[in-house]
C-alpha positions as a printed NumPy array, in Angstrom:
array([[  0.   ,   0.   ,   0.   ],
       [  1.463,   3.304,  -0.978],
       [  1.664,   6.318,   1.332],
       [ -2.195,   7.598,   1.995],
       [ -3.772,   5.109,  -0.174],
       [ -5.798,   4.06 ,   2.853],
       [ -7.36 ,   7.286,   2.693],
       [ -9.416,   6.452,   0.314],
       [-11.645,   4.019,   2.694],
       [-12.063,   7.577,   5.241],
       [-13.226,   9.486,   1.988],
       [-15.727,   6.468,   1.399],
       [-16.471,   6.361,   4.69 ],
       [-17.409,  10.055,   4.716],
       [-19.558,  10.145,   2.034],
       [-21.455,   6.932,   2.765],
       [-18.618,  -6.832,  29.352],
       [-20.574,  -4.724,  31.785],
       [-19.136,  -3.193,  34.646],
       [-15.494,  -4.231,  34.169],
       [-12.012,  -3.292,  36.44 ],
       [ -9.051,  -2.371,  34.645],
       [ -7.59 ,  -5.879,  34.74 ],
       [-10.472,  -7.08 ,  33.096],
       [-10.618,  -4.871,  29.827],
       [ -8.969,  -7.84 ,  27.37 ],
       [-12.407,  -9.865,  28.215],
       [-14.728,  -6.852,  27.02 ],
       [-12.946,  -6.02 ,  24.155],
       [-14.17 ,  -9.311,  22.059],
       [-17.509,  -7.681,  21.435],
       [-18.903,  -6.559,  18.045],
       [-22.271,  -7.086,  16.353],
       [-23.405,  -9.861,  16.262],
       [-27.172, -11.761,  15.773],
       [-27.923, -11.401,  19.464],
       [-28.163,  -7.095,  18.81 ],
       [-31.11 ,  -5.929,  19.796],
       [-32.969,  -3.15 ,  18.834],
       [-33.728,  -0.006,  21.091],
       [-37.284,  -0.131,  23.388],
       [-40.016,   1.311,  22.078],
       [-41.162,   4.61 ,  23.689],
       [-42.198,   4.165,  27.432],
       [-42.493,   7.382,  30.054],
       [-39.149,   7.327,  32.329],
       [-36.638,   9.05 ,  33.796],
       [-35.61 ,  12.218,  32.1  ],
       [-32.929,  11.659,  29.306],
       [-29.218,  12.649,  29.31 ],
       [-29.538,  13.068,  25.586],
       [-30.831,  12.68 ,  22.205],
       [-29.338,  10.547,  19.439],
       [-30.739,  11.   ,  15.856],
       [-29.699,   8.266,  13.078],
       [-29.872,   9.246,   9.231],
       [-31.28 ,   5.682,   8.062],
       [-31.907,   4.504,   4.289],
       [-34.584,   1.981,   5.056],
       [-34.871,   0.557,   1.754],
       [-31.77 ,   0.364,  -0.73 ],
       [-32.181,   3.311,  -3.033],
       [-34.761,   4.899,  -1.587],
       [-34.901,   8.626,   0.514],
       [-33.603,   8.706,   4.093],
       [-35.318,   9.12 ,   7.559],
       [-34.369,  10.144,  11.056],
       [-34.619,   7.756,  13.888],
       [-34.574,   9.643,  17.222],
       [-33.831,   8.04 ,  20.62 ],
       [-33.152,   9.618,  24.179],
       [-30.485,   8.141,  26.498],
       [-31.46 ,   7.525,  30.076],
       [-28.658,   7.769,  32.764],
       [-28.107,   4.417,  32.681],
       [-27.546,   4.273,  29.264],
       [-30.866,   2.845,  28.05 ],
       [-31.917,   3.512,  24.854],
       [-35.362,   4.311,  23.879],
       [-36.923,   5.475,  20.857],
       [-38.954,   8.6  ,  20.783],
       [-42.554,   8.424,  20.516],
       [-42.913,  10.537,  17.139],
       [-39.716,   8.324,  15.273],
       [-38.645,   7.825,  12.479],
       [-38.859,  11.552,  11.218],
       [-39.689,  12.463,   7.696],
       [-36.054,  14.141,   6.759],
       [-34.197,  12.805,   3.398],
       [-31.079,  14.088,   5.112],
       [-27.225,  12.017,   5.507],
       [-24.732,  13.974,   7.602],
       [-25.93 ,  15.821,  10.882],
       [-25.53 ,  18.602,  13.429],
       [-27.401,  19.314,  16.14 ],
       [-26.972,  22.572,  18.099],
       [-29.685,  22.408,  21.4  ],
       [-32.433,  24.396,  19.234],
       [-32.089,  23.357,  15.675],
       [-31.193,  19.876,  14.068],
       [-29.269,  20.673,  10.641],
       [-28.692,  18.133,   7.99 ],
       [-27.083,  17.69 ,   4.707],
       [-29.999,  16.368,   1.912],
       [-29.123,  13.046,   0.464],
       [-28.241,  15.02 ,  -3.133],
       [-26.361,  17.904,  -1.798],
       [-28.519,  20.618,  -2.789],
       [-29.638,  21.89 ,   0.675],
       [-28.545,  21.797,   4.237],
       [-32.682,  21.351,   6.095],
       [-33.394,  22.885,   9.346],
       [-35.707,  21.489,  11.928],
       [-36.257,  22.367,  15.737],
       [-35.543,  20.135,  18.271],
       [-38.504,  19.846,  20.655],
       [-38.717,  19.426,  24.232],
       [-39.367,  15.488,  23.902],
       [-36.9  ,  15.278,  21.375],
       [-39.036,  14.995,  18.168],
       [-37.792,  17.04 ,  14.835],
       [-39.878,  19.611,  13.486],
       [-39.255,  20.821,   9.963],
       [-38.456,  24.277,   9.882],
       [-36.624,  25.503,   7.247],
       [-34.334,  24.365,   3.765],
       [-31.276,  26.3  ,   2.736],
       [-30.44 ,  25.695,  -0.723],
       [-26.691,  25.725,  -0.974],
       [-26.644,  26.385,  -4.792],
       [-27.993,  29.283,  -4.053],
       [-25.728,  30.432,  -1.034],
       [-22.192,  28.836,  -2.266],
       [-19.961,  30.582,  -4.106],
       [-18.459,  27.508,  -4.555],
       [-21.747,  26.335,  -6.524],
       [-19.939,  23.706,  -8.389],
       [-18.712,  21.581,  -5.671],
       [-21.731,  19.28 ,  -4.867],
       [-21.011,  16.422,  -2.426],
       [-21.283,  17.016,   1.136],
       [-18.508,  15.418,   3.03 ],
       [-18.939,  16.752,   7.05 ],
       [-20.891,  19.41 ,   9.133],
       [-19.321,  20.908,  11.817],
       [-20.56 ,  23.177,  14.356],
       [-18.415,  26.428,  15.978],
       [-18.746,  25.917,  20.003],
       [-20.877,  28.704,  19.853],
       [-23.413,  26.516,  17.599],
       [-24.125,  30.203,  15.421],
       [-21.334,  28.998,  13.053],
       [-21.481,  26.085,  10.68 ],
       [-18.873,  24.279,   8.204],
       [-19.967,  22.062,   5.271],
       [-16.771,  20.42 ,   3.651],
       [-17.425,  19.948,  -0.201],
       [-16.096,  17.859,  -2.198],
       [-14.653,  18.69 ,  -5.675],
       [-12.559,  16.747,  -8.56 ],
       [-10.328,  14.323,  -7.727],
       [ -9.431,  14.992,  -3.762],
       [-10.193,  18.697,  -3.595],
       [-12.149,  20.056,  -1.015],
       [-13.815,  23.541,  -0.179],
       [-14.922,  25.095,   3.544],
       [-18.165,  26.663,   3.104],
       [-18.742,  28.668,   6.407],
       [-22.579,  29.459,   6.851],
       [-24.096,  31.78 ,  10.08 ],
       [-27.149,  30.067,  11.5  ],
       [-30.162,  32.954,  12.241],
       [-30.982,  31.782,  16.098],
       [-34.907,  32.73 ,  15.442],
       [-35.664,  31.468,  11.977],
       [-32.981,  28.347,  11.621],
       [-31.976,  29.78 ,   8.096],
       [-28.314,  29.697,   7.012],
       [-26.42 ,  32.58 ,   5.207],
       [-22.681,  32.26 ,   3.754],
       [-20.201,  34.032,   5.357],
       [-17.153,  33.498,   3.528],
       [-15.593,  30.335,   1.486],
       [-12.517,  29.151,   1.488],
       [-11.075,  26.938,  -1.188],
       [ -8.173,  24.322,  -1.415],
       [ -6.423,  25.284,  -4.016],
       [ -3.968,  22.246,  -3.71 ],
       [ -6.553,  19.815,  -4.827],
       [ -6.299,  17.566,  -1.33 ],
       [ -8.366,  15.903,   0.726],
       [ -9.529,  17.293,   4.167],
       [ -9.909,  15.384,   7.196],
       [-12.985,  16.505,   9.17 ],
       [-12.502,  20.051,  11.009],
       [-11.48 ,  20.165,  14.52 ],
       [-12.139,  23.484,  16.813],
       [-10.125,  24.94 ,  19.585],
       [-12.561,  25.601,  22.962],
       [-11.658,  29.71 ,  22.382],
       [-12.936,  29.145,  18.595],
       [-10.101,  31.365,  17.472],
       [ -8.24 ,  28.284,  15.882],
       [ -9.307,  25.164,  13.541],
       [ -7.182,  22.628,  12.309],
       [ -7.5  ,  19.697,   9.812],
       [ -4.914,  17.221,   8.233],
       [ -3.946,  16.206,   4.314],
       [ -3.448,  12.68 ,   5.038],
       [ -2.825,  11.936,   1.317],
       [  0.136,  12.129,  -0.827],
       [ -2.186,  10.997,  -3.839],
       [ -2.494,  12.906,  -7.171],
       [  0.636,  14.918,  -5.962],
       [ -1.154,  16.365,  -2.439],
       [  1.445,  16.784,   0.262],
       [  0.563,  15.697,   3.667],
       [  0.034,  17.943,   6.42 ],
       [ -1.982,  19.417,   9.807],
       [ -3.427,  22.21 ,   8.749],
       [ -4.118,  25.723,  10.689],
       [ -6.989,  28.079,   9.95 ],
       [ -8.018,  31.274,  11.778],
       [-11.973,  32.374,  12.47 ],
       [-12.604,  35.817,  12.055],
       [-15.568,  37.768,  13.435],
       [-18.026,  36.261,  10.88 ],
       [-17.078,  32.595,  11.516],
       [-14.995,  32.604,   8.155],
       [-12.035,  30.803,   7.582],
       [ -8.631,  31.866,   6.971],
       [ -5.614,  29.412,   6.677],
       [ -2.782,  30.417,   7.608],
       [  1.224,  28.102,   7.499],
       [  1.405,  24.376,   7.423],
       [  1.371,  23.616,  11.598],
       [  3.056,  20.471,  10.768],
       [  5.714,  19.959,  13.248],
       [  8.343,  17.345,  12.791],
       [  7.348,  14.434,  15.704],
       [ 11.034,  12.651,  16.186],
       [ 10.642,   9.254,  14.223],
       [ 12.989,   6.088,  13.531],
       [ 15.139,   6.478,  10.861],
       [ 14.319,   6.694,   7.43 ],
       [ 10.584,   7.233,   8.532],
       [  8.409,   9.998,   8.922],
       [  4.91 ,  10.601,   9.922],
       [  1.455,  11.666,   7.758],
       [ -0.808,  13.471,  10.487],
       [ -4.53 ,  11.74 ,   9.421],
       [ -7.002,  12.409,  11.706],
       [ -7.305,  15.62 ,  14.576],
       [ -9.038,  16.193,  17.796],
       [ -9.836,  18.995,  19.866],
       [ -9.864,  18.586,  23.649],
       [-12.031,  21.201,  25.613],
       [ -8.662,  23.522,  26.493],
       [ -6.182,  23.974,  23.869],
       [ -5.216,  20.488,  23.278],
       [ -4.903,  18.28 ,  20.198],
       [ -4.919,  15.03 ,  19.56 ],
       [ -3.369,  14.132,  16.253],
       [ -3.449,  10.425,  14.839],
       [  0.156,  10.049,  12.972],
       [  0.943,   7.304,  10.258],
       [  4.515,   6.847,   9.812],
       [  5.601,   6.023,   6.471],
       [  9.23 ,   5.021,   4.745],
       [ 10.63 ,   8.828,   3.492],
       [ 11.489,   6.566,   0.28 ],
       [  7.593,   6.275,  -0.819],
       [  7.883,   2.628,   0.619],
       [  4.746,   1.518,   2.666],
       [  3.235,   2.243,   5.768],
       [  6.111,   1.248,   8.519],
       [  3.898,   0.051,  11.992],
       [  0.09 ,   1.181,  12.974],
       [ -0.855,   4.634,  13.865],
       [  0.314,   6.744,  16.848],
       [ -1.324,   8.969,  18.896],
       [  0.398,  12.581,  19.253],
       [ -0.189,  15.397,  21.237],
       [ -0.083,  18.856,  20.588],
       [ -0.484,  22.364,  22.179],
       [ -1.728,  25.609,  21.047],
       [ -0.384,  28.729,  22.165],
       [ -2.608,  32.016,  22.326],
       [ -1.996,  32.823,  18.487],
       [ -2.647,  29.209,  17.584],
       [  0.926,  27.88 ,  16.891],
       [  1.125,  24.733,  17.639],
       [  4.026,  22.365,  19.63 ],
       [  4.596,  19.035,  20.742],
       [  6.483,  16.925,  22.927],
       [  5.29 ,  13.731,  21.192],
       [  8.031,  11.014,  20.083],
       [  7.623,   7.705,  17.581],
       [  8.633,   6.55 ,  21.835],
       [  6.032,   7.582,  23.58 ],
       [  2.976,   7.615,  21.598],
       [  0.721,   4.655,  22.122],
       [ -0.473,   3.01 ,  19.238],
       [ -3.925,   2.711,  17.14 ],
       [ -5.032,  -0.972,  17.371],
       [ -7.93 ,  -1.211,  15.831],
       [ -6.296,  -0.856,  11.662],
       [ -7.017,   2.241,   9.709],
       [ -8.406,   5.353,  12.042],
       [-11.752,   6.447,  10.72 ],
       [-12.858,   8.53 ,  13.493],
       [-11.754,  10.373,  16.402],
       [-13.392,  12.304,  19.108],
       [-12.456,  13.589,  23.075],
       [-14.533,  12.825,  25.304],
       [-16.306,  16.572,  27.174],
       [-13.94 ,  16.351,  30.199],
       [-10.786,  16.145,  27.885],
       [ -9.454,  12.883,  29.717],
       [-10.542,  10.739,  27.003],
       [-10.134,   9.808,  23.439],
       [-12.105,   7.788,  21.177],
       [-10.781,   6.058,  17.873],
       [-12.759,   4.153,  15.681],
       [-10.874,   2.38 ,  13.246],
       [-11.637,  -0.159,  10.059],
       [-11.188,  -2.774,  12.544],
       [-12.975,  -1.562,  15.802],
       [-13.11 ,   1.041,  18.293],
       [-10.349,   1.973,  21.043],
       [-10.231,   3.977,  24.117],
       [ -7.213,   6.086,  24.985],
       [ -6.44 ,   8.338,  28.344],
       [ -6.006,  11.894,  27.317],
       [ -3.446,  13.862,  29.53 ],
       [ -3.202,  17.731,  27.925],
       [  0.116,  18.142,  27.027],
       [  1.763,  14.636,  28.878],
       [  1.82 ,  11.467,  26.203],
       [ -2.155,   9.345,  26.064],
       [ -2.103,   5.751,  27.156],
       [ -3.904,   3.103,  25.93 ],
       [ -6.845,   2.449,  28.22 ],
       [ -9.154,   0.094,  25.99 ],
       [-10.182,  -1.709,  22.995],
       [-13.536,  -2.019,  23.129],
       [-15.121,  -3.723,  19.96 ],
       [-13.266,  -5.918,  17.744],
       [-13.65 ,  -7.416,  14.392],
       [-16.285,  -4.19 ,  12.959],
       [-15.504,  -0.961,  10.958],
       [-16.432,   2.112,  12.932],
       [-17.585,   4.661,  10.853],
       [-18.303,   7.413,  13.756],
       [-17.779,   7.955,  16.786],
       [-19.259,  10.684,  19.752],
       [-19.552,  11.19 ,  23.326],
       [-22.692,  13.204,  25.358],
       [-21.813,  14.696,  28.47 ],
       [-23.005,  11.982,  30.798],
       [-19.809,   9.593,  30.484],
       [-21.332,   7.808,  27.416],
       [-19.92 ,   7.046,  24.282],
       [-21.6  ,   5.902,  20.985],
       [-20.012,   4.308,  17.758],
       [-21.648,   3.603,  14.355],
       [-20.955,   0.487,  12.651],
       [-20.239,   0.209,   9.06 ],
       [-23.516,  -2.668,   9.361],
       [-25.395,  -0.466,  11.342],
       [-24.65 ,  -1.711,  14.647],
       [-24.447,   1.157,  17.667],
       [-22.716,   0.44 ,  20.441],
       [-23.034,   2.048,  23.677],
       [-20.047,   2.432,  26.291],
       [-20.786,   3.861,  29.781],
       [-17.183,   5.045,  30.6  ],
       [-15.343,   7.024,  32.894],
       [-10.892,   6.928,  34.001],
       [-11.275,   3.651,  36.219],
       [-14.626,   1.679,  35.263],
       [-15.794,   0.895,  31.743],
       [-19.791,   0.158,  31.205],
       [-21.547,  -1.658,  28.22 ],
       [-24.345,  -0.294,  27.907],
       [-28.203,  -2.347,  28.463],
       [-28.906,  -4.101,  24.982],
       [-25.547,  -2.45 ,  23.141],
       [-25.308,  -2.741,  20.235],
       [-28.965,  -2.476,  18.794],
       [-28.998,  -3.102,  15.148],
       [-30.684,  -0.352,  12.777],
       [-30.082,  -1.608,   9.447],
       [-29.228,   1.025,   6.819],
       [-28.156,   3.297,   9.21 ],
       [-25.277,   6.106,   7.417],
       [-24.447,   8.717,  10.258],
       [-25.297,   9.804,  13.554],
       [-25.454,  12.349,  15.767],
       [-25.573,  13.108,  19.756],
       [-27.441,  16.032,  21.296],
       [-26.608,  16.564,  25.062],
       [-29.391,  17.838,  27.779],
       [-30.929,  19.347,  28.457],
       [-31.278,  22.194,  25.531]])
C-alpha cells in the first residue's frame, strides 16, 4: 500500500462486558455485532434523558432517508422517541440544542428542523446551498461541523479528484436559516480530514493525510474571524522525532475542551515505501496565536489498534479519546500536554464509521452494518451499555445532542 492510499476508505467512509475493572478490559474487548443485537425499546415514560441521538437511516436500498430519534437515560438505556422515524431525506448531521441541521441526500440543501422538548424534529426551514455557495460547483457534502458557539457552521465539499472547499454558513438563532459568510477553497486539490475546533474558537485545524495525485501531507491551521470565516494560515506540521528513514502523515485531529490536540500520525518510509507500523497517537499544544508544539516522540505515543483510524473524538472532560478504526473502536487516556495511554479496545472485528460522546460519560459508535454500540465510561470503570449494540439496518451517520437544551 502506498503512502495515503488508505485514505481512500475515510473518503468512502465520509460520504457513505458490563461493569469491568481495569484488569479485566482484554475480556470486554471481544464484542462486536453480532445476531444477538437488539434493537432499542419502544417509547415508554421514564426518567428524564441525558440526551438525544438522531440516526440518518436509508430503510430501503435506493430509496430517501429518515431520522430515527432516541433519548439516552442515565443508565444508558436507549429508547426510541414516541414521534420516530422523522420524515427528513437528510445524511450527515448537526445538532446545536435548538435546531437539528442536515445535509440532503443530493447535496442541494442543508434542512433545518427544531428540536422539541421530547426530542421529536420539526421541519423548519431548507437552505439551498446552490444558491448560497460561491463555490456552486462543488456538490457532495462530506462533514458538518458546528463552531462551540453553535451560530457557526462548516460544510466540507467535495470537488474533482481529492479537492475540497470550507463553506462557512451563520445560523439565524430565530428562523434556523443559514447565510454564507465566507468560502474558502483548497487550491492544492487535497483531501480534508474533518474540522477540529479549539474551545476559544479562534483556531481550527484539519490534516492532508494523502500524498495521492501529488497532495502533500500535512496538519493544517486556519483562523476564524468575526463572521465565523475561515482563513488558513502556514502548514502547523511539526516534525514528531521518528525512527530512521521514517516519517509521519498526520490523518485524523481532535480537539480537547482547552487547547489540546490530539493528532493520529501514520509513519511512512521517506522513500515512498509503505506504511512502517500502525498509527500513533500525538499530542499537541496551542499557544494564544494558535501555533502549535509538541512533545510527542515515535517513543512515547501509544499506538492505534484497531487498523485504519476512521474517526476520532475527546470525550467533554478532555481525559478521554475515542478512535474508531476499520477494525474496531479503542479507548485512549487523554493527559493535555503529557503522552495518552492506551486504556481500551472495546469492539473488535467491525468498521467504525463514527464515533461521539454526550456529556453523561457515554460514548456511541456507528458500525459500518449499522450496529451502535453504547459504552458507559469514565478513568477507572468501563460500562456496556443495556442491549448495546442495537442493530438499525441502513443506518449512514449519527449524531448526539446533550441535555438538556
Amino acid at each position: 500500500m502506498t503512502p495515503g492510499s488508505g485514505n481512500t476508505l475515510k473518503h468512502l467512509l465520509a460520504l457513505s462486558c458490563f461493569v469491568i475493572s481495569i484488569t479485566n478490559l482484554t475480556a470486554c474487548s471481544q464484542v462486536h455485532g453480532s445476531s444477538d443485537s437488539t434493537l432499542p425499546e419502544t417509547p415508554a415514560k421514564s426518567a428524564s434523558p441525558v440526551a438525544y441521538v438522531y440516526v440518518s437511516q436509508e430503510p430501503v436500498p435506493g430509496g430517501p432517508n429518515q431520522v430515527l430519534g432516541y433519548s439516552i437515560a442515565a443508565s444508558g438505556k436507549l429508547t426510541s422517541i414516541e414521534s420516530s422515524p422523522f420524515d427528513a431525506d437528510v445524511a450527515m448531521m448537526a445538532v446545536n440544542g435548538k435546531y437539528f441541521l442536515g445535509s440532503s441526500t443530493d447535496g442541494s440543501s442543508v434542512d433545518t428542523y427544531t428540536i422539541e422538548p421530547d426530542g421529536a424534529l420539526k421541519y423548519k426551514t431548507s437552505n439551498h446551498i446552490g444558491g448560497l455557495s460561491t463555490f456552486s460547483f462543488y456538490a457532495e457534502p462530506l462533514s458538518l461541523t458546528l463552531a462551540h458557539t453553535g451560530s457557526t457552521l462548516y460544510q466540507t465539499m467535495a470537488g474533482n479528484g481529492n479537492e475540497s472547499v470550507y463553506e462557512s454558513f451563520t445560523i439565524d438563532k430565530n428562523s434556523g436559516t443559514l447565510s454564507i459568510t465566507k468560502g474558502f477553497v483548497d487550491t492544492t486539490g487535497c483531501y480534508r480530514s474533518r474540522l477540529a475546533i479549539l474551545a476559544n474558537n479562534r483556531f481550527a485545524y484539519d490534516t492532508s493525510p494523502t500524498l495521492e495525485d501529488g497532495c502533500d501531507w500535512g496538519l493544517n491551521s486556519y483562523t476564524r474571524d468575526a463572521y465565523g470565516s475561515l482563513h488558513p494560515v502556514a502548514s502547523s506540521t511539526i516534525d514528531i522525532p521518528s525512527e530512521k528513514g521514517q516519517a509521519f502523515n498526520p490523518t485524523l485531529v481532535a480537539a480537547d475542551p482547552t487547547n489540546h490536540l490530539a493528532v493520529c500520525l501514520e509513519p511512512i518510509q521517506v522513500d515512498a515505501g509503505p506504511p512502517a507500523g500502525p498509527e500513533q497517537i500525538g499530542v499537541y499544544t496551542a499557544d494564544a496565536e494558535g501555533k502549535l508544539t509538541s512533545t510527542s516522540t515515535y517513543k512515547n505515543m501509544p499506538a492505534v489498534l484497531v487498523g485504519e483510524a476512521v474517526a476520532m473524538r475527546t470525550s467533554p472532560s478532555g481525559k478521554l479519546l475515542a478512535v474508531g478504526g476499520t477494525t474496531g473502536l479503542q479507548v485512549f487516556h487523554f493527559n493535555g500536554t503529557n503522552p495518552a495511554s492506551s486504556y481500551a479496545t472495546l469492539v473488535k472485528n467491525v468498521v467504525i464509521t463514527d464515533v461521539r460522546w454526550d456529556n453523561d460519560n457515554h460514548l456511541f459508535a456507528l458500525g459500518v452494518n449499522g450496529e451502535l454500540f453504547e459504552f458507559m465510561i469514565t478513568s477507572s470503570t468501563i460500562t456496556q451499555a443495556p442491549g448495546s449494540p442495537s442493530s438499525i439496518p441502513g443506518a449512514q451517520y449519527f449524531i448526539v445532542q446533550p441535555l438538556p437544551l
